[in-house]
N, C-alpha and C positions, 0 to 999 in steps of 0.2 A: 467047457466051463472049468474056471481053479478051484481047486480043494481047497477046503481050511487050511491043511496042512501047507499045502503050496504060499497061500497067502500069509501063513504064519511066518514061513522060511525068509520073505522077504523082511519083516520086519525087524525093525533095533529097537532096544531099549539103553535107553540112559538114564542112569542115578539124575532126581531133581535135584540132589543139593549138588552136583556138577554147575547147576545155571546159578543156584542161589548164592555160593560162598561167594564168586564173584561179584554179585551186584552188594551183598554183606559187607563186602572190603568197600566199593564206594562210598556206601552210606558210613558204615563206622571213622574209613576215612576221612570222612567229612565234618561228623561228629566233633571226632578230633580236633579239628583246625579251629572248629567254633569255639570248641572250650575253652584253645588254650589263648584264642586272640580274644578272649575275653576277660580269663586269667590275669594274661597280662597287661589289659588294660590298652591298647592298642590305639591310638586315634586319629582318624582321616584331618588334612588338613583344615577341615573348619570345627574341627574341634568334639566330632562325632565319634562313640563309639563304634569300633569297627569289631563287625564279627566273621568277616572272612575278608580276603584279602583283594583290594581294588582290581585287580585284573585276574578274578578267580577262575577264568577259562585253561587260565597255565596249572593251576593244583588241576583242574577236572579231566584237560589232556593227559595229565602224564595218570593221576589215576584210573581210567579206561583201558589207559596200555597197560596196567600194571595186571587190572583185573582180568584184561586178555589174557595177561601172563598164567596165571592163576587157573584159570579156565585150560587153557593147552594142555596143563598137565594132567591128564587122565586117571592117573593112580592114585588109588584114595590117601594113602598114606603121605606122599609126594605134594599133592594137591594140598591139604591140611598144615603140613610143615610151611611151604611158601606160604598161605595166608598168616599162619603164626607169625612166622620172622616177620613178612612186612608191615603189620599192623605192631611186633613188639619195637621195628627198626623207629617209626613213627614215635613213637611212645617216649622212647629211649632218648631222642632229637627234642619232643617236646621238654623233658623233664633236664637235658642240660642246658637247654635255651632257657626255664625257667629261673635255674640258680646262675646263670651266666649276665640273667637280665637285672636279678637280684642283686648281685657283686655289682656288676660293671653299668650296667645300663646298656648292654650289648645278647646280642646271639652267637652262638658257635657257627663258625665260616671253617672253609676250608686253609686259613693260614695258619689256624690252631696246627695242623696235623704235619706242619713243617719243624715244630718245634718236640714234636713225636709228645715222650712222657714229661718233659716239662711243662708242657702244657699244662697240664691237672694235677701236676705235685704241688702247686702250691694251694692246691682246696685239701680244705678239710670237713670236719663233717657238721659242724657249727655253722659253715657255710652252706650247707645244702639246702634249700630252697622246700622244704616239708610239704606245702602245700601245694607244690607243682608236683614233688611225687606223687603225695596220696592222689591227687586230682587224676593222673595221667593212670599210674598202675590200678586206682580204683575203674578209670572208665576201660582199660583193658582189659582186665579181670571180669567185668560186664561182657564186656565183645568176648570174650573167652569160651564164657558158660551158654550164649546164646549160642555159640557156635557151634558147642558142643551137644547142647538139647538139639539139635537142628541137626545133626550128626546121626546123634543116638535113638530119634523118633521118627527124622522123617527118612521114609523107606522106599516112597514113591517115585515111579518111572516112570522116563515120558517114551514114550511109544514112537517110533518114527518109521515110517515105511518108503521105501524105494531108492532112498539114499542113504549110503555108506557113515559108517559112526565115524569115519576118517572126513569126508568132506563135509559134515556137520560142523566137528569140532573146527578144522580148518576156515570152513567160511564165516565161524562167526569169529575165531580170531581174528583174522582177514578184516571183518567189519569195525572190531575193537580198538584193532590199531589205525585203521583208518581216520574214524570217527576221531581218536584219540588227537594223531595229525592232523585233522583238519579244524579241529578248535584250537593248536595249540597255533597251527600258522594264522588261523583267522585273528586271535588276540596278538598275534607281532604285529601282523597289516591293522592293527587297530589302536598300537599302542601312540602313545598323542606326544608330538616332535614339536621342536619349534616355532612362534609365529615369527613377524617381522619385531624388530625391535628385541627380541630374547635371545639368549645365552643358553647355548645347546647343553651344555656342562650341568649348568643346575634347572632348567626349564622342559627338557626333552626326556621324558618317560622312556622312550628307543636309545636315548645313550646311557641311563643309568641301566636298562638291560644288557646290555652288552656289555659296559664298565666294571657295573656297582659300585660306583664311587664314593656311594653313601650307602654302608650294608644295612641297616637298620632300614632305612625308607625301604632299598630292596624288598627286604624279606614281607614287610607291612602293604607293599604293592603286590609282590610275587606269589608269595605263599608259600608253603613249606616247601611243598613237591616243586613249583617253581625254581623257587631261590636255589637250591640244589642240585635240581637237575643244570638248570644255566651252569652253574657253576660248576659242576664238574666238566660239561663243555667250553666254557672256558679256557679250562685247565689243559683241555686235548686239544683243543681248534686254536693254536696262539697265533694270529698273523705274524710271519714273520716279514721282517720289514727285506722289500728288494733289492738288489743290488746298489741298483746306480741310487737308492735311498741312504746306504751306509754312509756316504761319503757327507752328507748334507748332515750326521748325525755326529760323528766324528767334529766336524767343524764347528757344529754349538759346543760342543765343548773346549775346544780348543779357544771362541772366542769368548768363554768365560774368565779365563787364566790372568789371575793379576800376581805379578811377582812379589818377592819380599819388599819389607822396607827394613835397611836397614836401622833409619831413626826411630822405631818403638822402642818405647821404654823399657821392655823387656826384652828386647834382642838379645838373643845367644844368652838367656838364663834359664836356669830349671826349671820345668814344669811337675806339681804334683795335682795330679786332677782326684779328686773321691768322688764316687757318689754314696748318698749315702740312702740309702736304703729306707723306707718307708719313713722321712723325714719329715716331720710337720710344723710348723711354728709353736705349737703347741706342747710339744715335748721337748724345747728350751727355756730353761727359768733360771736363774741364780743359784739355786741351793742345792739342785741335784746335777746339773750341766753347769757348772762356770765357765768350762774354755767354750761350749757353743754360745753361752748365752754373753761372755766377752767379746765372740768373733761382730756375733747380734748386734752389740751395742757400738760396733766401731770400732775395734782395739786394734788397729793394723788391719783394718778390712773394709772392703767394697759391700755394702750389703744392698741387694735389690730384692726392693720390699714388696715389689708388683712381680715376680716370680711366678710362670703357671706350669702347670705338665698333670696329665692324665693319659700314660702307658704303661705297658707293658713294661718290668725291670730291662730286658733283653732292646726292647724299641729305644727308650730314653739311654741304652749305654749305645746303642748304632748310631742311632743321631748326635750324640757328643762326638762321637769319634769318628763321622762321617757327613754329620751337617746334613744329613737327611736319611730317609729310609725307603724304602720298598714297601708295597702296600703286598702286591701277588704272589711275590716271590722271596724268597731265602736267600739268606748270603750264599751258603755253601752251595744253590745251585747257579747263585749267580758266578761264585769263580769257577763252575765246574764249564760256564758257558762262554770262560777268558774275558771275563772284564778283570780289569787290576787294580782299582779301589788305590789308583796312586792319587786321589785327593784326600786320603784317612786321615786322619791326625799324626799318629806315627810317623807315617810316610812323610809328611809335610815337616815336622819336626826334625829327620834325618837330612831332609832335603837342605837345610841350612846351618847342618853343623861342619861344611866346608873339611877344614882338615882336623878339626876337633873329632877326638874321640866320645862319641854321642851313645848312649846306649839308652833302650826305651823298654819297660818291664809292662807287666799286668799281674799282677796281684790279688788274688779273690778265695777266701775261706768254704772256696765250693770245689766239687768234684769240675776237672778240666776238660772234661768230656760235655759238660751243663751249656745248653744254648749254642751246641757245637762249639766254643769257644778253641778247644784245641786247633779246632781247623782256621775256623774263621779269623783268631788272631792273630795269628800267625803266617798264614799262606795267602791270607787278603787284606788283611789291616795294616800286617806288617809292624806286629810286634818282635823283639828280638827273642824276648824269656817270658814264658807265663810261670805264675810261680802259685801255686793253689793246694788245694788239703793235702795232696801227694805230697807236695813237697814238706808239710810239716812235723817237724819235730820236737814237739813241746807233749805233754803231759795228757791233756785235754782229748777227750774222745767225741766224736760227732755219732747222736744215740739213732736219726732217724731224722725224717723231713720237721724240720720245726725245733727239734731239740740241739740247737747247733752249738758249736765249741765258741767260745768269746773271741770278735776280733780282737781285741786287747790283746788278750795272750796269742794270737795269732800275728797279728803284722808287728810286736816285738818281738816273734822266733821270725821273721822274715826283713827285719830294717835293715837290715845288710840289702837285702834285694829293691825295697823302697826306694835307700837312699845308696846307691852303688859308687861305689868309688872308683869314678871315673871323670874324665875331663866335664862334661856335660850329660844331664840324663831329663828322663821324661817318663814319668809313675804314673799309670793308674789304679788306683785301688778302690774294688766295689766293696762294700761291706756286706756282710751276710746275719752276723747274729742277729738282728733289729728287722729282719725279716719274719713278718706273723707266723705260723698261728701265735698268738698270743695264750693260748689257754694249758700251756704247760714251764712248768716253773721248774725253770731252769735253776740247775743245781750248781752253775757256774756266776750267777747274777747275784746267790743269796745275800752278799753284801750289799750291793746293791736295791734289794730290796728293803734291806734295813736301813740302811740311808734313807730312803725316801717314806718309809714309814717313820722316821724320827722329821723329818722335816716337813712333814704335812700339813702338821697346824699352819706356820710360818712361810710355807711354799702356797695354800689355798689363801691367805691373806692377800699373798703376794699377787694371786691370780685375781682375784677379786680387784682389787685398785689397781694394775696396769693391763687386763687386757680382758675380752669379750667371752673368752672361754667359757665353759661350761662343765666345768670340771667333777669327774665323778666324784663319790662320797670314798674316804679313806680304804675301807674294805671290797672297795673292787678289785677284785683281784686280777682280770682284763687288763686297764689298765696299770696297775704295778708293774708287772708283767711287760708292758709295754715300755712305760720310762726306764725300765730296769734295765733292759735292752738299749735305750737312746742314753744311758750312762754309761756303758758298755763304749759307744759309740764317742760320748764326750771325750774317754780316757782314752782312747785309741788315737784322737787329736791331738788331745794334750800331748802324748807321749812323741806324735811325729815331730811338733811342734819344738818341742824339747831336745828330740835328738837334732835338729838343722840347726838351735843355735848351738847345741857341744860342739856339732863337727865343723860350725862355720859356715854353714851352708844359708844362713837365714838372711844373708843381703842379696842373694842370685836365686831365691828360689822363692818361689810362689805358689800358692795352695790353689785350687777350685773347687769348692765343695759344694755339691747341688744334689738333691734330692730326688729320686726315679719319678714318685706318685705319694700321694695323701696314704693314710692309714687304712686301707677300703676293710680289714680286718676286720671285724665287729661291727662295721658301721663307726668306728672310736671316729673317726672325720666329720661324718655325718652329726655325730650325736655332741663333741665336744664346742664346735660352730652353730650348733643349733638347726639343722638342715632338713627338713624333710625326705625321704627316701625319692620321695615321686617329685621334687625338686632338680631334678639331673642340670636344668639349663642355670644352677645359683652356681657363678664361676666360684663364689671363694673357697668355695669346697676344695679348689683344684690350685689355691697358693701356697705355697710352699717353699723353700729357703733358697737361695741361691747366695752365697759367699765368695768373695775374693781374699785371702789373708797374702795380704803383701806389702812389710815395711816398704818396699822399695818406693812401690804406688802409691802411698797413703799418708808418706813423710811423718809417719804417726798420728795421724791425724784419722778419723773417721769419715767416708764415703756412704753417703744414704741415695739411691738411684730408683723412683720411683714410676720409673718410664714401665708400661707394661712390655715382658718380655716371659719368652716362654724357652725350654730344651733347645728348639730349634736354631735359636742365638746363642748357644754356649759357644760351641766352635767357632762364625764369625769372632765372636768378639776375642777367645784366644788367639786369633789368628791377629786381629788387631793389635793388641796392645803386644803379642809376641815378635811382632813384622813376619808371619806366615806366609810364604805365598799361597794364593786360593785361590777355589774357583767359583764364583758368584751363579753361574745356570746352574751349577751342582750343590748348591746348598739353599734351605728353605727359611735362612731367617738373614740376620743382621746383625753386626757389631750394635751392642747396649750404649757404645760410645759414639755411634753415627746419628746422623740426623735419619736414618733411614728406617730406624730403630722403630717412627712413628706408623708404619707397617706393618709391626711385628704381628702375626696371624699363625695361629694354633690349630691343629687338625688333628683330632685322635683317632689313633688307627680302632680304637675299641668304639668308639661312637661320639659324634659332635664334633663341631668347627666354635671358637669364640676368639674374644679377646675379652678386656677386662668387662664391659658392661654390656655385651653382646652376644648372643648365643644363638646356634643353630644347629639342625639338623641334617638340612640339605640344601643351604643358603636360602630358600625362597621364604619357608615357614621362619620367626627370630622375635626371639626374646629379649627384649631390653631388660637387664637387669640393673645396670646403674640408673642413676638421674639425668636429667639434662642431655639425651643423646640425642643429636643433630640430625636432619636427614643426611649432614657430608657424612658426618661419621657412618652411617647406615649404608650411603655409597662406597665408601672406603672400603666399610667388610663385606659388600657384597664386590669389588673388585679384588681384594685380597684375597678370597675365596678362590675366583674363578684362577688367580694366576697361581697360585698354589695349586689346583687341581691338573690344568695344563701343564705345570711341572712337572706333577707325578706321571702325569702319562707317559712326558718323554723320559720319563727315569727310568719309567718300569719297562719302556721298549727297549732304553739303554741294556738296563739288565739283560733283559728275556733273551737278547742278541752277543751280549757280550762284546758292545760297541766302544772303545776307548779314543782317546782325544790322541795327538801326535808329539806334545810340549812334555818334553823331556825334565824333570823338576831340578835329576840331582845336576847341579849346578855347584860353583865357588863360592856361595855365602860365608863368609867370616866374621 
């Protein structure tokens, strides 16, 4: 017969909150997800509130394995710290998705983290989304104190006899991640693919898994843990494409290549390209901008009044100077992968200055190192000179993100580099002061703000009788602040403007000046258009200037081009009227002067597809925003759609591979 003692010896004990904090983390977990897809409002395609995400078996698998995780580690202290982080990592993900959704009408992905600290240097704290905080650090703070009474009071063991505290622990991990795999492969075998008659692109659940070609539906289908976890596999599992596939990859491009022409009207003359930085139609008037609000009206320029764009500063200056972009990947790792981006604009530009002395600058009142530009201009764009804060030497100090030094007084210490004195050249200059936040007053504007406080009465009449605005009350100081900056921005014109006709330059040169994105700063877009927040699909929010200043083209006369057109067709149409040679599989719009123009389809990488009265999410769900829209029209974007996405794909294989075309550019052009 055993003794007590004997029968004692076999037995374990284990701490109960060993089983609890794990199944704690599910449920808090989950809590989570509910709040915040309720938060923000979230809704299934028929128009239902969603409170957790359509295929919620992907959150529930990876949460299991996590709480496996959690569970493995035996040591109270150990054990405690990994529940913390992963319920504060949750937290943390909700609350910048919530001010991300606020700004943009998007969530944080992983392409943010390509662009490192630029990413988030342009928030500020006006922008932070309050109620996503308190919501998110309120319910962790909750999860917190439970966890810790739970901690502090419960004391009870479970008693186990005849098996090891090691294969305890082990087989129920064993179980956890099991269980964890086996709902996460059962919701792929269940995710719902195409029938006959539909388009795998926008109709197949299993291709936006794999893709996400629409991050937003992702994340509202996936779920947090979902969207994430995919996506950092993504990131590590890239197909790469096989050999005897190179060559087939190579030849699309090669069979996009159309050469120059030399009868454009702008053959073999200067190029000055601007953009200009948080540019709205709304921050051109007569009394505080005359040179924009003269380009406006016609005075030697192309004005296209149907203008759209909503990206990133960094996205809308790749797609001018590249005709497209990358959704997955980074310039810098795309030349690190040998592609050679000989379709740039620069590149293309050199390619036909023959035996002309041709030189091509970039100009920008930012640190040269911002958006990796040092690299990317240079070693992949194929600019000659960047010329940026470093280089200046004027008077003017930059205090801090927001409080920046005046282009004005910056690309007048730089018009030598603008306008270089050489046989043929090609400028771009981004502007930087006219970049939000708006809520500090700049001590370089203050005339400018006197200006526009002398001219208010006479500038709000003005606004009243020619345009729709909605213009704040004189003592805003928001917007002051704002036009103060787009004066800034006028004088900086004016002055280019004025030096090409001293030095002669004003019959072979030509301006383009187009705007990155609307004001998203304040809401000033939202608020001055009249827009509701939770309106994301009203395109006008997203029109914006697009200028041509070009006696040449204009015979002085005024050009109004109301054809809708968006970023994507800048480059085409320089290449047109420039006679550029290009390459048409590698660019994602159209010359504004082609008949092809009737195409033109918009894709933001931050969230939505439209064109002017047309909006969508993920092509299937669409808002008609304008009047009178046709079912063609309605086929149109939903083909436009699809052949835009099919491009991006081959783009980003292009990239991911470092596949280049075999058509040599630089050639004899003269």
């Amino acid at each position: 017969m055993k003794t007590s003692k004997e029968t004692k010896s076999k037995e374990k004990s284990i701490p109960l909150n060993n089983f609890l904090l794990p199944l704690l983390f599910i449920v808090f977990a989950i809590i989570f997800e509910m709040a915040n897809f309720l938060y923000l409002g979230f809704r299934n395609a028929d128009g239902n509130l969603m409170v957790l995400p359509s295929y919620f078996l992907f959150d529930l698998a990876i949460i299991l394995m996590l709480a496996g995780l959690i569970y493995v580690v035996q040591n109270k202290i150990a054990v405690q710290i990994l529940y913390y982080f992963l319920l504060f990592v949750q937290c943390a993900l909700n609350i910048a998705n919530s001010t991300m959704y606020s700004i943009f009408g998007d969530i944080l992905s992983f392409d943010l983290f390509y662009l490192g600290g630029e990413a988030t240097s342009s928030l500020s704290i006006d922008l932070i989304d309050w109620g996503g905080v308190f919501l998110n650090f309120g319910l962790f703070a909750l999860m917190v104190t439970a966890s810790i009474l739970l901690v502090k009071y419960n004391k009870r063991k479970l008693t186990v006899k005849y098996f090891s505290k090691f294969v305890i622990v082990l087989a129920l991990f064993i179980l956890a991640q099991s269980m964890g795999l086996g709902l996460y492969q059962a919701q792929e075998y269940s995710l719902a693919g195409t029938v006959a008659g539909e388009t795998e692109i926008e109709s197949s659940d299993k291709y936006l898994w794999d893709n996400f070609q629409f991050k937003l539906d992702a994340f509202k289908k996936f779920g947090n843990y979902g969207f994430y976890t995919k996506s950092v596999l993504n990131l590590m599992f890239n197909e790469e494409v096989p050999e005897d596939q190179l060559q087939s990859y190579s030849d699309y491009i090669d069979a996009g290549y159309h050469e120059a022409d030399l009868t454009a009207p702008l053959y073999g003359d200067n190029l000055i390209v601007i953009l200009c930085e948080s540019l709205d139609w709304f921050g051109i008037d007569p009394y505080n901008t005359p040179t924009l609000y003269s380009l406006a009206s016609g005075n030697n320029s192309i004005v296209f009044t149907n203008f759209y764009a909503r990206n990133r500063t960094n996205n809308s200056e790749g797609i001018v100077l590249n005709g497209s972009m990358p959704k997955d990947i980074s310039i810098n790792a795309t030349l690190e992968n040998g592609y050679n981006f000989d379709y740039a604009l620069p590149k293309l530009f050199k390619a036909t200055s023959g035996n002309v002395e041709t030189v091509v600058n970039y100009v920008h009142c930012n640190d040269a190192s911002y958006y990796g530009r040092d690299v990317t201009h240079t070693q992949g764009l194929g600019f000659d000179n960047l010329y940026t804060i470093e280089d200046y030497t004027g008077d003017q100090v930059k205090a801090g993100w927001g409080k920046w030094i005046s282009d004005y007084d910056f690309t007048k210490n730089q018009i030598d580099n603008i306008l270089p004195d050489t046989d043929r050249f090609m400028t771009m200059v981004t502007m930087m002061s006219s970049h939000g936040p708006y809520t500090y007053n700049n001590p370089y504007f203050q005339e400018y703000y006197q200006i526009y406080l002398d001219n208010y009465e006479k500038y709000a009449e003005w606004n009243t009788n020619n345009t729709d605005f909605i213009l704040p009350e004189k003592d805003d100081e928001i917007f002051m602040h704002y036009k103060g900056a787009i004066m800034d921005m006028d004088r900086t014109v004016e002055n280019i403007i004025t030096e090409l006709k001293t030095r002669g330059l004003e019959d072979n040169t030509s301006i383009v000046l187009f705007a990155d994105h609307n004001v998203y700063y304040n809401d000033l877009s939202l608020k001055l258009k009249g827009i509701d927040k939770s309106e994301y699909y009203e395109t006008y929010a997203y029109n914006i200037p697009l200028m041509i200043y070009s006696p040449k083209l204009t015979n002085g006369e005024g050009i109004f081009v109301d054809d809708f057109c968006n970023t994507y067709d800048v480059l085409p149409t320089i290449c047109d009227i420039y006679g550029l040679p290009y390459n048409s599989n590698l660019l994602f719009g159209y010359s504004i002067f082609s008949e092809e123009i009737k195409d033109s389809f918009f894709v933001s990488y931050l969230n939505g597809m439209f064109t002017e009265n047309i909006y969508s999410l993920n092509i299937t769900d669409i808002f008609i925003v304008g009047e009178n829209v046709t079912e063609e029209e309605i086929a149109r974007f939903n083909e436009n759609a699809n052949k835009f996405y099919n491009k991006l794909s081959i783009l980003e294989t292009i990239y991911e591979n470092g596949i280049n075309g075999t058509i040599n550019l630089t050639s004899s052009y003269v």
